[in-house]
Every structure is written in C-alpha cells, then in structure tokens.
N, C-alpha and C positions, 0 to 999 in steps of 0.2 A: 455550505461554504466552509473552507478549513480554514485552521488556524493560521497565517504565515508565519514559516519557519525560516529560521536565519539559520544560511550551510553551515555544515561543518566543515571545522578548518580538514578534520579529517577527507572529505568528501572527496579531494584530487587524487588520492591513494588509493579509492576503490576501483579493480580493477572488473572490467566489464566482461562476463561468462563469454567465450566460443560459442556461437548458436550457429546453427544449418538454415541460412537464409534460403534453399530449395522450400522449406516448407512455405513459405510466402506462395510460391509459384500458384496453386487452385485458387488461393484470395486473389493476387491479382488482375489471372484471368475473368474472376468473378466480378471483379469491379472497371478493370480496365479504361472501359468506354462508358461507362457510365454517370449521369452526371450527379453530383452531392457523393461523391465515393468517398472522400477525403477519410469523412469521420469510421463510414465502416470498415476502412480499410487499418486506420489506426484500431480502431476496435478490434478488429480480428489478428495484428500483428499483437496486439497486447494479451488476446487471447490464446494464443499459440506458444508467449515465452513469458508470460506473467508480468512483464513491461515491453516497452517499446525500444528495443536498441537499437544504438546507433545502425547498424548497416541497414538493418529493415527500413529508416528512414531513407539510407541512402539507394538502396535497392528500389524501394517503392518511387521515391523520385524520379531517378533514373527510365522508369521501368511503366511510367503512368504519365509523365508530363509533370508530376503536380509540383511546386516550386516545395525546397526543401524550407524554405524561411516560413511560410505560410502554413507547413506542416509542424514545425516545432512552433509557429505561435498559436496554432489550435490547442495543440498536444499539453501548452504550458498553463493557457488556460484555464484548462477545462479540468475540475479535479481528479474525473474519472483515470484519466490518464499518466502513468506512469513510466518514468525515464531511467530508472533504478530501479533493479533487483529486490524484491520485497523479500520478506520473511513465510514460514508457512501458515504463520500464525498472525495477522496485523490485529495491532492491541490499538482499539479507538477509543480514546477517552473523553469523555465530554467536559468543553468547558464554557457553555453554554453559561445564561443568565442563572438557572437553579442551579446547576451544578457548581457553579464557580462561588454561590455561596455556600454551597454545602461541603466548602474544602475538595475542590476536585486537584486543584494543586499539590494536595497532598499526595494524592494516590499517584497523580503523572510523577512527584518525586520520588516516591517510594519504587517505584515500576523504574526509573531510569537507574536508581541504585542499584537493585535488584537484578536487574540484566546489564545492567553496565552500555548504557548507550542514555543518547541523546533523543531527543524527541526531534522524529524522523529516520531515527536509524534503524539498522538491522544490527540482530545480534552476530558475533561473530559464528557462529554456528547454524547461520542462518534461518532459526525457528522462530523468532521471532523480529516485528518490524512495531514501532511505538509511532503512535500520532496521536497529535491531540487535533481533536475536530470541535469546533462549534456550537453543534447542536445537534444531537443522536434523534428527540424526538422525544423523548422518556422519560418526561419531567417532572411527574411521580414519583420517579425511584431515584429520582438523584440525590449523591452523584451516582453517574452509572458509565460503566466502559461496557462496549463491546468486541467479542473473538469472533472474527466469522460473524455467525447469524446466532450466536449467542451475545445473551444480555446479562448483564450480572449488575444489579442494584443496590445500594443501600449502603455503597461501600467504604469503606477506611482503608489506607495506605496498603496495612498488614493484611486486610480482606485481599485486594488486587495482586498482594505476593503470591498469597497460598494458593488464588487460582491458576496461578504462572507457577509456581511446583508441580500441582497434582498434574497439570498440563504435561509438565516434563518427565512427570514419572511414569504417565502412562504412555507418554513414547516411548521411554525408555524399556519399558513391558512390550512393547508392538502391540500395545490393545487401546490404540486411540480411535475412537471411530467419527468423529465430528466430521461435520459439513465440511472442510477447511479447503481453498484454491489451489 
C-alpha cells in the first residue's frame, strides 16, 4: 500500500512523451479475445513505455471493447500501475511503523531537498522519481529506502544524499551497472 500523495500543483505542466502506439499491436492481438485481458494488457502497455499513456488507453479501448472508465479505474487502483513517466531510478522510502520512528521523514526531506522535487515527482532530468511507500518490509534496518532492488538501511537524511551522488556520478562515468527499469 503507498502512501497517498496530494498532486502537485505542478502536475498540469508535465507534458506527456510522443510514444509509437504500433508497439501495442502483438499485445493486443495477444489479448484481444480473451477473457480477464484487462490487467495483462495494462501490464504489458506499462511494460513497453515504463507507464501507461494516455493513447495506449485510448487505443487499447478502442481496439478490445474494454470501457476506457473501467480501464483507468483498474489502472488507479492498483499501485502497480502507473500514469506518469517515472524516473530511471524510483527512490522508495519507507514510512512504515519502524521507520517512521526511526526519522524516515527526515531522509524523504533530505532526498526532496537534494533533488529538488516533491514526493511523487521526477527530477527534471529524469533520473530520478521519489515516493514514499508504506511498508518496504525491512524493519530491521529501518529507516530504510529502496533503488530498484537495492536496499540501503540504517539511514540518516545525509546517508540517503550521498547514495543519490555516487548514483549520479557514476552515470555521469557511463559505469552504472544496477538492475535499474
């Protein structure tokens, strides 16, 4: 379960990428006719452009039968799914029962400082996306955020920066090798 995020006012300014709805074409012949398609087919438009944009809604509607209102009330949901352009890097921080005493506010302020965004945003350079979630699972090491399918625990505000530097500098090198989407 995530945390609910109030938009930003910024949010009617983001303008949404040019994407090649042809790539849709093999999924929805794959689902077409088939029944419970709903979710795989948002699954694989999400898989294809890292969210769900608008035309693939409107193309997959169009193009399947399935009502476009029924498709963004799944889509809204359900956390997996995403309607925005994410970052290459989604920074999840936990604010869960341990974490939230162990100062995980601190770190989510530190990290929106630091990159200069709100929680739910992307940065402007697109490397990075901030959310704060719930419950990671790792209540142990809290507070703890996760990159990808990295963990990082034990953390204080300025910990959470310098992971979010060295991140950046070894892009900046073209020697990042992380799991990243």
């Amino acid at each position: 379960m995530r945390v609910q995020r109030i938009p930003s006012p910024h949010a009617e300014k983001i303008q949404e990428p040019e994407v090649d709805l042809s790539l849709l074409d093999p999924l929805i012949s794959k689902y077409r006719d088939k029944k419970g398609n709903m979710i795989p087919l948002l699954q694989g438009a999400q898989s294809i452009y890292g969210f769900i944009p608008r035309g693939a809604f409107l193309k997959i509607a169009r193009e399947t039968g399935l009502l476009l209102s029924e498709m963004y009330g799944v889509a809204t949901f359900y956390a997996q799914f995403r309607l925005q352009p994410v970052g290459k890097y989604i920074i999840r921080v936990c604010h869960g029962t341990a974490c939230h005493v162990q100062n995980a506010g601190s770190i989510t302020d530190a990290l929106k400082e630091a990159l200069e965004v709100n929680d739910g945003e992307t940065t402007a350079d697109g490397m990075f996306t901030l959310e704060s979630v719930a419950c990671l699972g790792c209540c142990s090491l809290a507070p703890v955020m996760m990159i990808g399918e990295e963990t990082y625990g034990k953390l204080t505000g300025s910990d959470a920066v310098k992971v979010i530097r060295e991140i950046r500098i070894r892009e900046s090198r073209g020697t990042d090798k992380s799991k990243q989407p």
